[in-house]
N, C-alpha and C positions, 0 to 999 in steps of 0.2 A: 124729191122725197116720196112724194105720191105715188109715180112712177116706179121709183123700187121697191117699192110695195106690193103694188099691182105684179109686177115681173114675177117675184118670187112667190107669190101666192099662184100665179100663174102657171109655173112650170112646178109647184109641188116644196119647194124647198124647203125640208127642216132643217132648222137654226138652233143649238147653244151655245150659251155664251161663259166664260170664265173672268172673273175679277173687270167686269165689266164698270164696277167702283175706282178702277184707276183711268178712267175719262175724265181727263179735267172740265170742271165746270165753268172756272173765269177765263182761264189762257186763252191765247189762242193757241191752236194744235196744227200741226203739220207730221197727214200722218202716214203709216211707212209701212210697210205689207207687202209679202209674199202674194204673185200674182198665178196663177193658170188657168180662170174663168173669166167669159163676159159677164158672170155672176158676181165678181170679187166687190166692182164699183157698188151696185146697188145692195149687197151684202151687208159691206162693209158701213153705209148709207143707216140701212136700218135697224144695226146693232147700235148704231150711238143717237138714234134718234135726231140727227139733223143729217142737214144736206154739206156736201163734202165736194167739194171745184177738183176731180182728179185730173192729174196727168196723164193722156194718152200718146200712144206711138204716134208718130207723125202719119204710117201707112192707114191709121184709122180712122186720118180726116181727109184723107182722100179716097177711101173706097165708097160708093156709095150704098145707102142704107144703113150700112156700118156708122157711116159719118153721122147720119141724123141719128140715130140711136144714142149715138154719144155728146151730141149737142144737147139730146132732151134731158138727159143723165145730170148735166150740168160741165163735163168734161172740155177739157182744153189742151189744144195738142203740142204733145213737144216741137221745137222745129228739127227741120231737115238736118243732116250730118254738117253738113256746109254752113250754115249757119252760128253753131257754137253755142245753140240752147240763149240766146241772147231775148228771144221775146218771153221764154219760159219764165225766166227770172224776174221779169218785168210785170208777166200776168201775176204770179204766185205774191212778188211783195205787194202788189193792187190790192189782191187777195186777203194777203193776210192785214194789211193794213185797214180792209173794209171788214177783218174781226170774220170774216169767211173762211173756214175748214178748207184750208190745202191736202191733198193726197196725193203719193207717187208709191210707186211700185219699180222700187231701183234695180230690179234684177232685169229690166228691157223684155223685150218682144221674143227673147228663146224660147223661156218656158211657155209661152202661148201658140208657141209655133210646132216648139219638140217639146211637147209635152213630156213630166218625167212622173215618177211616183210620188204621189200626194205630198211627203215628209223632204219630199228631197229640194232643196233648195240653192239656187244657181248663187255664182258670186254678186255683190251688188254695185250700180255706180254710182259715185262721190257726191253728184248734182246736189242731192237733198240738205247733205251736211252742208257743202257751200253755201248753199241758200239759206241756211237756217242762222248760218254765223253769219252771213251778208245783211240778210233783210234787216233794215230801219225800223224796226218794232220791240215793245217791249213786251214780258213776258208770256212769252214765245214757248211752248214744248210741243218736242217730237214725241208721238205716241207710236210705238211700235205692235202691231197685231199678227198674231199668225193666226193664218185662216187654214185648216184641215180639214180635208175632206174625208168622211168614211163610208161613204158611199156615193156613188155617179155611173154618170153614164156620158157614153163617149162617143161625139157625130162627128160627121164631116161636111164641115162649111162649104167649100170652093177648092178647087185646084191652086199650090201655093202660085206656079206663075202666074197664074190669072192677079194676083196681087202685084205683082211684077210690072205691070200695065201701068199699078197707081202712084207706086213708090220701089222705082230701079233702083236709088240708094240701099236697100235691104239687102245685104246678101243672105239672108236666108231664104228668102224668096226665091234663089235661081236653084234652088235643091229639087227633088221630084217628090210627086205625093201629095195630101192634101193639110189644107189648113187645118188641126181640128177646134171643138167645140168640146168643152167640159161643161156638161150640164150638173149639178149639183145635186143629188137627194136626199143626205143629209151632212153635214156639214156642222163643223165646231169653231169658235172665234175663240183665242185664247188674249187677251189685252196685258202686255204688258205692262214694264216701270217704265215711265213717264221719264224723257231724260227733259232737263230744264238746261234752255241758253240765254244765260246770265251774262252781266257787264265782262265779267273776267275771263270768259269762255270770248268775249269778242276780243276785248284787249290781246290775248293770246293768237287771237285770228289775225289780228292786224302786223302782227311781227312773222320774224323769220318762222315761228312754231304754224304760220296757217293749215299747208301742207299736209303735215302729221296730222293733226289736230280733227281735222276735216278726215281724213284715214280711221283716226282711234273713233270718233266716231258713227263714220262709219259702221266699223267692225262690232263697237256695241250695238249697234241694233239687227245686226245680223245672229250674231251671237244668243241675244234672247230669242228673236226668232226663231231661227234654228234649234234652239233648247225645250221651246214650246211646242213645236214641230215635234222633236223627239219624244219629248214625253207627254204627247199629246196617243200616242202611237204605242205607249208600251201598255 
């Protein structure tokens, strides 16, 4: 917490925030944002005033520097493609079961890789919703955030092969070009509605409806995001 403190007073970064009032204060939260900066974790950190256990790409705990940056962050990384996310799920219900802020950023390593325009936001993957109807805990809500930017500036980290070295499973790493860096200079948090995963939302996960269920989902917390994105921008 300290730490994204430090950072973003660091590099400059101004912050507001909107309906910053739909952070729950008893739940536990597992929360779900639009990703394109190394800024997004510690952002996201000091809008809700605690400390938040994200999910990183697995290439992030093996490059070095990168890795301790995100150890200190508090960050915990997905596993390898081969794998099946099986320790993910394990950290996160630890997690959420120790009453600890979970965060993932379901849209993957693209848009940090191909960076796109602020508002534009990639498809997302299912993991979160799984986990949310999986986990052993009770009340439980996903908090969905769109983070916008309206102003940044834009470096280049490393060559993407050079990533390539750490984690071959990426194919976006075998493209030409560099990594970049979205550095932030001012930036808006928009917090949406709080979805709640109740007994009946599990009941439904447990029968033939998981599937879907885990889908609709899904698609609701893209959907506000995306809508917050939008008319964050008009």
């Amino acid at each position: 917490m300290r730490l994204s403190r430090r950072l973003l007073g660091a590099v400059g970064t101004k912050v507001s925030l909107e309906h910053s009032e739909r952070i729950p204060t008893d739940n536990r939260i597992l929360v779900v944002s639009n990703h394109r900066s190394v800024l997004d974790a510690p952002l996201l950190m000091a809008a809700m005033n605690r400390s938040v256990r994200f999910a990183c790409h697995y290439y992030m705990s093996r490059v070095p520097v990168m890795r301790d940056v995100v150890s200190a962050m508090g960050g915990f990384p997905l596993d390898a493609p081969s794998q099946r996310q099986k320790h993910f799920f394990q950290n996160s219900i630890s997690f959420l079961q120790a009453r600890q802020v979970v965060g993932v950023f379901p849209e993957g390593a693209q848009p940090m890789v191909q960076v796109k325009s602020a508002n534009q936001l990639s498809p997302f993957h299912r993991g979160f919703a799984h986990l949310a109807l999986r986990a052993p805990v009770t009340d439980l809500t996903i908090l969905p955030v769109a983070i916008l930017s309206t102003e940044e500036n834009k470096h280049q980290l490393a060559p993407l092969k050079l990533f390539r070295l750490f984690d071959p499973s990426e194919p976006l790493f075998n493209c030409g070009g560099w990594h970049p860096a979205i550095v932030y200079r001012r930036v808006h948090l928009h917090f949406g509605y709080p979805i709640q995963i109740d007994e009946n939302l599990r009941q439904q996960y447990r029968g033939r409806h998981g599937t879907p269920l885990a889908k609709e989902i899904t698609q609701s917390c893209w959907d506000q995001i995306d809508g917050m994105l939008q008319q964050g921008c008009n």
